[in-house]
N, C-alpha and C positions, 0 to 999 in steps of 0.2 A: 765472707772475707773480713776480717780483723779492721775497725775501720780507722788504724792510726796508719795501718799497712796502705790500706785502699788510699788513704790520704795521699799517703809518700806518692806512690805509684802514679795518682791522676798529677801532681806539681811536679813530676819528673818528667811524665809525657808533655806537659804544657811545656815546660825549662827546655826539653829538646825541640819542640819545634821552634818555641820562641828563637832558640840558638842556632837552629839551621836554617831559617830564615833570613834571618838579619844580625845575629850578634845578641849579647846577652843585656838585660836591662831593659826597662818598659822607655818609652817614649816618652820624653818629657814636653811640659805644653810648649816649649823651647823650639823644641823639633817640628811641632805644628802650626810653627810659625809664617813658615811659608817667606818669599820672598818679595821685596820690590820690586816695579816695573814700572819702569819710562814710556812713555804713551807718545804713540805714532805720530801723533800732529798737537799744536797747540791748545787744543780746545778738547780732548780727549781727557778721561779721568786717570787720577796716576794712581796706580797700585801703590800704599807702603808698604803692604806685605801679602798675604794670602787670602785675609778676610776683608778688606776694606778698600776702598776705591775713590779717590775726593775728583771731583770734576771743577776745573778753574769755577764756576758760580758758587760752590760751596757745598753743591750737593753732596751726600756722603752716602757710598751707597755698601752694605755688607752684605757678603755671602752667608749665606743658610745651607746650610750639606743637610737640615732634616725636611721631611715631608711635612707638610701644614695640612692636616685633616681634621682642625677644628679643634687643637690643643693649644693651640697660642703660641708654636715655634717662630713665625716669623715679625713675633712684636718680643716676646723673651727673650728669644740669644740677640736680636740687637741692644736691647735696651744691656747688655752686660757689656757690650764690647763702646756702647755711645756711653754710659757714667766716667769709666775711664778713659773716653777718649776726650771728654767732656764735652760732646759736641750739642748742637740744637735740638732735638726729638722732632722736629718741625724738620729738620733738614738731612735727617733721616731714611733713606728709602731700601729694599731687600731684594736681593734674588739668590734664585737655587743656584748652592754650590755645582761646579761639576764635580766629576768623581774622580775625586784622587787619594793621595794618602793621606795629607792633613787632615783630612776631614771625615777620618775614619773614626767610629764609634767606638770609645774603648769602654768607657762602663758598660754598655748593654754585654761584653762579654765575660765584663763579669760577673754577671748573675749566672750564665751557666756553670760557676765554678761550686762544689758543696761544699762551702764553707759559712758559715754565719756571719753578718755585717760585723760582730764585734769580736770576730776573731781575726786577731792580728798575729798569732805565730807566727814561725819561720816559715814553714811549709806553706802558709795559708800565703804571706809575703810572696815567696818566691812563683808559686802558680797564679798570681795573679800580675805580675811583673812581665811574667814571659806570655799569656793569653793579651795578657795588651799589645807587646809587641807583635805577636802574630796579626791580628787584627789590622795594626797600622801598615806591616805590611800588606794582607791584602786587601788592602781598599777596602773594608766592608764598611758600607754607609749606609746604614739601616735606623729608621727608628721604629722604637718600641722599648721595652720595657723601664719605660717611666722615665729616659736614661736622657733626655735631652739637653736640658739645663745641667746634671751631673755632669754628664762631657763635656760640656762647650765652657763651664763654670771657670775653668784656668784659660786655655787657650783664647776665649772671645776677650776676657779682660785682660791678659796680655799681650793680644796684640791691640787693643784700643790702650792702653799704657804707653805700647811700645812706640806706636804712630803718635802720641801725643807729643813722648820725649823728641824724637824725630823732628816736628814740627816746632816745636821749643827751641829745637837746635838750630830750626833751617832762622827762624825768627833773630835769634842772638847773634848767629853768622851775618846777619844783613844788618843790624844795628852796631854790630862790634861792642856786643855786651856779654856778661858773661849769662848762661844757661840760669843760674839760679836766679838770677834778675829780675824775670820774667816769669810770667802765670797764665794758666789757660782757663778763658771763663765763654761758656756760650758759644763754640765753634770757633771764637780768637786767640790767637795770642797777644797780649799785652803788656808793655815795659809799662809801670806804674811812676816810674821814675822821672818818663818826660812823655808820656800820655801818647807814646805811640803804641797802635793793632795793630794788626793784621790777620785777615781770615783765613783760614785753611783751603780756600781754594786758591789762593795767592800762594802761598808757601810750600803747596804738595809739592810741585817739579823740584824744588831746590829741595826739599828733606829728602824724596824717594832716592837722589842720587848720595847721600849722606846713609854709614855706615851706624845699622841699626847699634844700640846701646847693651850690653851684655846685661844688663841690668838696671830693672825697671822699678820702684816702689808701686804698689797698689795703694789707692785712695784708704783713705781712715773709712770706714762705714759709717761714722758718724757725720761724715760730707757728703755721703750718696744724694744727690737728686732724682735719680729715677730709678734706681734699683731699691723695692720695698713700697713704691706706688702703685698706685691703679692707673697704667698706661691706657690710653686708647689703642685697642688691635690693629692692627694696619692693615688687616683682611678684611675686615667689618665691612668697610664703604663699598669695596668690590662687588660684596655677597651681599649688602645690600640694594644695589642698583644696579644687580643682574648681569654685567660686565666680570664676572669672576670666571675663569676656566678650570673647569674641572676635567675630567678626562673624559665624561662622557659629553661635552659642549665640543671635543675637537675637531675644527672644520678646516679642511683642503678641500684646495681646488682637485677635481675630477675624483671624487670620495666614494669611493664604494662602500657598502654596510655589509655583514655578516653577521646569520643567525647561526645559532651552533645547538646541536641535540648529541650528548655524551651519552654514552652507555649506561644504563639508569643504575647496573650490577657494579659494583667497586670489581674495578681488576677484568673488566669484560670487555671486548673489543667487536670492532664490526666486522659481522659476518657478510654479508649482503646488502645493497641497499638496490632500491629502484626510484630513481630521482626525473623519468617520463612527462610527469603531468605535472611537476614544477616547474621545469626546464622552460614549458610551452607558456607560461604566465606570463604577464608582465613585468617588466624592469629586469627579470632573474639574470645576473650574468655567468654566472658558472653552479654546479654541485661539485663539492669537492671531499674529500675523505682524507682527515688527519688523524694521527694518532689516539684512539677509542672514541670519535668522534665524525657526525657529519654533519656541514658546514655549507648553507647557503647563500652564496653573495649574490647583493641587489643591489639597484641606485637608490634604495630607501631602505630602511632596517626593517620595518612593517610590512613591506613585500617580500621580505627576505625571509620572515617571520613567519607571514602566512604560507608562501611556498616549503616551508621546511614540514609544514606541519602534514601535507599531503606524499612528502617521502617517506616509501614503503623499507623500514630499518629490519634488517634479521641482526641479531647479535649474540656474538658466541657463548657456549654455557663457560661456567665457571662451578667452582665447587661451593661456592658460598649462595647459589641460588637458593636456597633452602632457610638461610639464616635467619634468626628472630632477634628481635632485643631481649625474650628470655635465654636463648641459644647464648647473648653476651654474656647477660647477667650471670648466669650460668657457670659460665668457664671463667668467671673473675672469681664466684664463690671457691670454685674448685681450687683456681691457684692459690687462693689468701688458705685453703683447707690444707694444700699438699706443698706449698714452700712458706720458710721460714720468712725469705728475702734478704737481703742487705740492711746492714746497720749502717744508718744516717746520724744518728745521734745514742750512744752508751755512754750511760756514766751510772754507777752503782752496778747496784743487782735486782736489776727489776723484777725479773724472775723470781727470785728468792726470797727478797720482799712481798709478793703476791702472794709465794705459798705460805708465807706467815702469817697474813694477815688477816684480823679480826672479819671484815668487813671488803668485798671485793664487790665496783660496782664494773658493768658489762653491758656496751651498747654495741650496734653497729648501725652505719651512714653509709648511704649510696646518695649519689649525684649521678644523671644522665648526660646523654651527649648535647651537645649545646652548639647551634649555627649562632654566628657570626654577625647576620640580617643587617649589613651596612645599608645604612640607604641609597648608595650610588650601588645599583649593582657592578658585576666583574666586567670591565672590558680594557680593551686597548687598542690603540691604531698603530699600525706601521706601512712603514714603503722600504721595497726591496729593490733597487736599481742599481744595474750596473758596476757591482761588488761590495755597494752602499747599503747601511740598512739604517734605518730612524725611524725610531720608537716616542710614542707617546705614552707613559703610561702612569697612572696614579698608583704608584706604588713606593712601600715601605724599604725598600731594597732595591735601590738604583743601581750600586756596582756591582751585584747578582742578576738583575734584570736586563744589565747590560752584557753583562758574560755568556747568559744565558741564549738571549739575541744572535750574540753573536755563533755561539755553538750550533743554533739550529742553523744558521745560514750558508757557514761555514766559511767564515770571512775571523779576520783578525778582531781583537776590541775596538785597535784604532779605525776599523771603518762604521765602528756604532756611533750614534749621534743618537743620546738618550732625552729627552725631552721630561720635566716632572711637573702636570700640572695638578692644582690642588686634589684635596681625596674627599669625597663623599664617606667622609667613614671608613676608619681602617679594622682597630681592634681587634689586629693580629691576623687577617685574613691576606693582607695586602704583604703579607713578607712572603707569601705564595708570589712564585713566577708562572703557573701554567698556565693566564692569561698573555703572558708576552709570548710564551712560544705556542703559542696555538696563534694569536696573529702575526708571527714572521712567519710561521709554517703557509699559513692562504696567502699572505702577501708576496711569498716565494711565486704563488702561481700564477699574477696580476702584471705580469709583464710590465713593471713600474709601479701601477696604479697605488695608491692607497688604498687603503683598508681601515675603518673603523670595526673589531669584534665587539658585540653586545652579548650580553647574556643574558636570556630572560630571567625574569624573577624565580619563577620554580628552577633554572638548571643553579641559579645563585644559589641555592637553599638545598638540592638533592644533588649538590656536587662541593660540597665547603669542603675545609678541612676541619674537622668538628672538635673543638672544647673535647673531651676525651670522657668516658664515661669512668666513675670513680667508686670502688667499694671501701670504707675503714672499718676497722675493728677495732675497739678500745677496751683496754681491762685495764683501772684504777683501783689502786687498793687506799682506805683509809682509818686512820686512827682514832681514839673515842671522840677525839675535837676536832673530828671532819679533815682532819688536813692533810694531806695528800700526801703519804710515804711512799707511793709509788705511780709511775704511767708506764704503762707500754700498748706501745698503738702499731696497726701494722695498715699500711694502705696498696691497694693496688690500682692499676690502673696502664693505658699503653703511654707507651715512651713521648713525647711528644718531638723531644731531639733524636731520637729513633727515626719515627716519621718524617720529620723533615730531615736527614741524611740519605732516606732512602731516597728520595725526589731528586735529589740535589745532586749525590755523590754516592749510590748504591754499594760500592767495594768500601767507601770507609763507614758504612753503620756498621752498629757495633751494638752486644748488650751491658757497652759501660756505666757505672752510675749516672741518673738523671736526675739532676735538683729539680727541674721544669717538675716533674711529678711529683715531688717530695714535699718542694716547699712549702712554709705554711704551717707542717706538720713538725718538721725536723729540727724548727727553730725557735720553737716558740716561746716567749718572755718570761716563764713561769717559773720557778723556782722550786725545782722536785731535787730530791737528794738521789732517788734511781730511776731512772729513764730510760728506754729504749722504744727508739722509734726507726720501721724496717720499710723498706722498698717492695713490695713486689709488682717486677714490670711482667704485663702482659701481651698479648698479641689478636689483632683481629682484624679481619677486613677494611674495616670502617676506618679511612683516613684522618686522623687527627693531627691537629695544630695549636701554635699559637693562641689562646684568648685571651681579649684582656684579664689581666691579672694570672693567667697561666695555672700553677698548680694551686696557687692560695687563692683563686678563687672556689675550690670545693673544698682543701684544706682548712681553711678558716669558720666554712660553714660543719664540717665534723669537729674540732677542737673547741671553737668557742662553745658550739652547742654541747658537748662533752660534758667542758666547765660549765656551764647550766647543769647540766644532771649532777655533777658532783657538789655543788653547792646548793641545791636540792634534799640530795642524799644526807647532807651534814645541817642541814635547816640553819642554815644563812642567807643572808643577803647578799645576791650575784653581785654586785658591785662592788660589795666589801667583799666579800671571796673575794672577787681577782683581785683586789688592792692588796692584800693578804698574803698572795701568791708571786707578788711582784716581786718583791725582796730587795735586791741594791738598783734599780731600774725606775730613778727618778723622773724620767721623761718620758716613762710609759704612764707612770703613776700621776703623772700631772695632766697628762692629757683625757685618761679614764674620769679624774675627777672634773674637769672640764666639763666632758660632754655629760656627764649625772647632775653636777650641779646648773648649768645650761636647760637643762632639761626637765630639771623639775623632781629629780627622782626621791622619791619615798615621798611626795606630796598628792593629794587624792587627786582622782579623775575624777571625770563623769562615771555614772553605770554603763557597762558594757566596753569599757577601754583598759587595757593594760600598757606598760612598757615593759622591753627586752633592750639589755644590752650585748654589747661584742665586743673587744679589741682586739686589732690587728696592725701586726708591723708586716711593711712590703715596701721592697724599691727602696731602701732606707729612709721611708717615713711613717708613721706612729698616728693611728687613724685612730679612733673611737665612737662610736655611733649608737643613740638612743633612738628606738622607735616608738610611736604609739601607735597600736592598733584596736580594729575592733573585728567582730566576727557575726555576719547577719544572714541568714538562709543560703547557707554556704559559699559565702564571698567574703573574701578578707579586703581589708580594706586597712590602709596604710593612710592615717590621717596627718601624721611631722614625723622627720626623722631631723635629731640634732648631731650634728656632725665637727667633731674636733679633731684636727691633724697639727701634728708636728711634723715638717717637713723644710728643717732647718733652715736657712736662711731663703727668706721669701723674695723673689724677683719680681712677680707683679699678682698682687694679693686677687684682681678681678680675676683673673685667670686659676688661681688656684681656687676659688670660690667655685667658679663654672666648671672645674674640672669636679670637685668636689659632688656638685648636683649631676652631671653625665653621668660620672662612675656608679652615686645612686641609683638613677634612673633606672643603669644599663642594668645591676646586677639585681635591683627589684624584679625590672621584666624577667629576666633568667628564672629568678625565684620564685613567681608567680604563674608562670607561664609556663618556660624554656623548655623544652624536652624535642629532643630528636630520636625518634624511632624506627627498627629496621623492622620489614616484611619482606620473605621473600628475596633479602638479600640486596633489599634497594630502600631509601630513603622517602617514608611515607608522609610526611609533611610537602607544604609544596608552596607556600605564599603565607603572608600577615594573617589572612583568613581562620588557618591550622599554626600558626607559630608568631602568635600574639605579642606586641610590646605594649609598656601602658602607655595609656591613653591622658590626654589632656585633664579630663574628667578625674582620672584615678591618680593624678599626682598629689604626690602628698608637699607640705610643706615642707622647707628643708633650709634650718639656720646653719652655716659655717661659721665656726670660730674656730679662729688661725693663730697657733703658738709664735711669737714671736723669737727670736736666739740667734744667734750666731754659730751654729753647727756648722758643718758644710750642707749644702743643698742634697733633698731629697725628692723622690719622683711623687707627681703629682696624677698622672695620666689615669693611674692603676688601683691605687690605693684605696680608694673610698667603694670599689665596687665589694672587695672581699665581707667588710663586717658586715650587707646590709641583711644580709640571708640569715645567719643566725640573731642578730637583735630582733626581726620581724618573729623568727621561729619560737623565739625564747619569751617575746613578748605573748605570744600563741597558747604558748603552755603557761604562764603565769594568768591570762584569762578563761583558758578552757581545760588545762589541764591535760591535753595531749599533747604528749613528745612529738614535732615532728621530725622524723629522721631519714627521710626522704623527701627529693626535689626533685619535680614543683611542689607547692603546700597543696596538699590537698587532705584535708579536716574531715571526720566523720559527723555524720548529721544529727549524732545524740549530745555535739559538745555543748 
């Protein structure tokens, strides 16, 4: 399909829904404003709008609509919504939004749209206008893709703006001064004029009845107090003195536990079971058979666990019992052999420039499937009483999890009561629901009772929805002075918005364009005069999702490692190549030079050390990343990786540091490690043991330096996992000489 056409076509189906929804026009942070509310009794906190709440003492307490899984949501969106409200950070406190409309995620939907952060057309405008409005209306309140601080960035600071003027107002009305009079410092307001406060918790009941202002100034940024510092996290103390709830800590009274054993086959359901000589154990309170799954509840998860393991399971065949990961690999070469795919990105004639040219270079990259390996494994609890259902569950998608609840039960939304407590690690696993309905489905059978579901570690691992297995193809052609007159890249791989519609809503998948698959690939900074870069979606058993970082996470490691081979091929310096390549892309170019000069580049090592670099834009921020490694009786060994991000205006720099080091960590282990393999049609990894993260020992050092600017805010969550794969790879072949072009690294023993 022609992709100005394909363009029209996806901003016209977004324009209609947006329009049958709700009317045309995205939702302004205006609209997610939410409103005041007057509090029941005297001593009660008063709402002045939808995120904040002051209680007569002064405490102030904001909602949070995201999940806290160890990214720094619940110290970040307050600290936006307390600078303008000016209030104490001492007096401060957070809880999880419920699920409504204001507090629907609109950036995360716009990543699904295929367009590039700096394209601003009409077309690009208009489907991203009408995808927000969908969203707001349905409540989707999801986090993930890097998009927390992006959404919350207008709406938390204006409604802490808005409650500031409010309280200014209610102050001036009780002194009989005028509004501009007066100033808000430290949680007071104060007339300077004759040395009268007043606190905000004095003053809420009188503002929240007072007629919000249509219009609020934002602070100068050169007045910020707490936005651009290193906040204390407000989860820290919890998670340090063991007092933190996550979702597998959830204790009721009279709790039954649930072991659960799924059909090892994707797509395979139970035939038979014989549940005899568990039944007879102790604790065991029921066997029970849910949807390609059987399920034993105990008064302890351990007895639950060990009784499941003596039920005799038959399970039906399916056509994929056969399946190998060469069977994958396989049918991915075939498609990228027998379709062209979709254009993502045309401009010139790449084609045509390839057949003319002098010098054509030709790689191809594969990437494997990739679990998830949270360290909380999958569970949730629920209780089903009485037309009631209430959910506990650590999860990424509360007003899906809640929906969902409620479908299995067969009760309205309004009888779910969803509960969110902290996440032992998401990274894209936790926007999966089939935790929730696998525990409404047993707690259906508990006569009341609750239910905590556990998942062992192996069903965590041989039941994910897996990072998606990826093949690319690259033909670059080049000029006598190396420089790139042509790319054309073709990648394949399964849908990942594919797979999650089929879970979700099976009549609306579809094989529409997928940026999830693309990204990374289709966008990339580099300044080629013909380009084309094609889609081919594939198809296969093995359920694929969300992972952090999504498609640029395998995208990033074929393209950067590419630009390695072609600056190679042309005998220059990777560094200066891509600086070279950048062309009008000052903020890429500042940040590449950042982490090279940080880093040390083009100054000696030791014997036996190289560096590699990469850069990558995601989530609209601009990452860079130097590695140094070494390579010893076939172990790589990752000794510092120097890390530069621009990710425009910083809210709290500690937080984007540690975010900085996770995304490392996480996409090291991937890169080292990672690989999920099928036999037999089932998932042959099964624990830490076979699907390795690094270790204490194998960390490497890891400096951040943080671009300071005034951009709008970009995602921090994602960013730093995509470049660490090819700077390690690239670092690889500058010390031993071999391309690695396949993941995990794995080196021949002659380098």
């Amino acid at each position: 399909m022609n992709l100005k056409r394909r363009h029209l076509l996806i901003a016209g189906v977004a324009a209609a829904a947006g329009g049958l929804v709700v009317g045309c026009g995205a939702p302004t942070a205006r609209d997610r404003l939410g409103k005041a509310a007057l509090p029941q009794g005297p001593q009660d906190p008063v709402a002045l709008n939808g995120w904040v709440r002051i209680a007569p003492d002064g405490r102030i307490t904001v909602a949070v609509p995201r999940a806290e899984m160890g990214q720094g949501v619940l110290t970040s969106l307050p600290m936006l919504l307390a600078e303008e409200l000016d209030a104490r950070w001492d007096d401060v406190h957070v809880e999880h939004a419920p699920v409504a409309g204001i507090y629907a995620n609109q950036a995360l939907l716009l990543n699904v749209l295929p367009f590039g952060t700096d394209d601003d057309g009409l077309v690009a405008r208009l489907a991203r206008s009408s995808i927000q409005r969908v969203g707001y209306a349905l409540h989707l309140q999801v986090t993930g893709g890097s998009s927390s601080v992006r959404d919350a960035w207008e709406p938390l600071r204006l409604a802490g703006a808005t409650a500031r003027a409010m309280l200014v107002q209610a102050a001036a009305k009780r002194w009989a001064v005028e509004p501009g009079a007066c100033r808000v410092e430290a949680g007071q307001v104060l007339h300077p004029g004759n040395g009268s406060r007043l606190g905000f918790g004095e003053l809420a009941r009188e503002a929240a009845a007072l007629s919000p202002p249509s219009e609020v100034p934002f602070k100068d940024p050169a007045r910020y107090q707490l936005i651009g510092r290193a906040v204390p996290r407000k989860d820290i103390p919890s998670k340090v003195d063991g007092s933190a709830v996550f979702g597998i800590d959830v204790k009721l009274p009279d709790l039954l536990h649930a072991a659960v054993a799924q059909a090892p086959v994707f797509g395979a359901d139970i035939a038979s079971f014989d549940a005899a000589e568990a039944l007879a154990m102790r604790g065991v309170h029921k066997v029970l058979r849910i949807p390609g799954a059987v399920v034993v509840v105990a008064d302890r998860w351990w007895r639950a666990r060990q009784a499941l393991a003596t039920v005799k399971i038959q399970y039906t065949a399916t056509p994929h019992d056969r399946l190998s990961s060469k069977d994958i690999a396989t049918g991915l070469q075939q498609a990228l052999d027998e379709h062209s795919g979709m254009a993502f990105t045309q401009r010139g004639d790449a084609q045509g420039a390839l057949e003319k040219a002098a010098k054509v270079i030709e790689a191809r990259y594969w990437a494997p499937y990739l679990a998830h390996a949270a360290m909380e494994p999958i569970n949730c609890t629920a209780r089903v009483k009485a037309g009631q259902v209430e959910v506990w569950a650590p999860t990424q998608v509360p007003s899906l999890a809640k929906w969902r609840a409620s479908q299995v039960a067969g009760v309205d939304m309004d009888q779910v009561a969803l509960h969110l407590p902290l996440l032992g690690g998401g990274f894209g696993r936790r926007l999966e629901v089939d935790m929730v309905e696998q525990a409404v489905a047993v707690a259906q059978q508990l006569d009341g009772r609750p239910v905590k579901l556990l998942w062992s570690r192996e069903e965590d691992t041989q039941h994910d929805m897996y990072r998606p297995a990826a093949l690319s193809v690259f033909r670059a052609a080049l000029d006598a002075q190396g420089r790139v007159t042509a790319w054309h890249n073709r990648v394949a791989a399964q849908s990942v918005s594919r797979g999650a519609m089929e879970r979700l809503l099976p009549w609306a998948a579809s094989d529409a364009p997928d940026k999830n698959q693309i990204e990374g690939a289709f966008d990339i900074p580099y300044d080629f005069e013909h380009i084309e870069v094609r889609q081919v979606r594939t198809q296969a058993h093995v359920p694929v999702g969300s992972w952090r970082s999504v498609g640029h996470s395998y995208n990033a490691f074929f393209t950067e490692s590419f630009i390695d081979e072609l600056a190679h091929a042309a005998r220059q310096d990777p560094c200066a190549y891509r600086r070279g390549l950048l062309g009008a892309r000052p903020r890429h170019k500042a940040v590449l030079e950042v982490a090279a000069a940080k880093a040390g580049w083009g100054t000696p090592l030791p014997p036996g050390r190289a560096r590699g670099i990469a850069l990558h834009e995601s989530f609209g921020s601009i990452c860079a990343q130097v590695a140094e490694v070494s390579w010893h009786e076939g172990a790589v060994r990752v000794h510092r990786v120097v890390c530069a991000i621009d990710c425009g205006v910083v809210v709290n720099p500690d937080t984007v540091e540690a975010q900085m080091q996770s995304g490392i960590v996480f996409g090291l282990s991937a890169a080292l490690f990672g690989e999920i393999t099928v036999a037999e049609g089932r998932v042959e990894q099964s624990s830490f043991h076979d699907q390795e993260v690094l270790k204490m020992a194998q960390m490497p050092v890891i400096e951040t330096h943080i671009m300071r600017n005034t951009h709008a805010p970009g995602g921090v969550g994602e960013p730093a996992t995509p470049p660490i794969a090819p700077a390690v790879c690239n670092a690889l072949f500058a010390l031993t000489g071999q391309r690695v072009r396949s993941l995990p690294i794995r080196l021949q023993a002659a380098a």
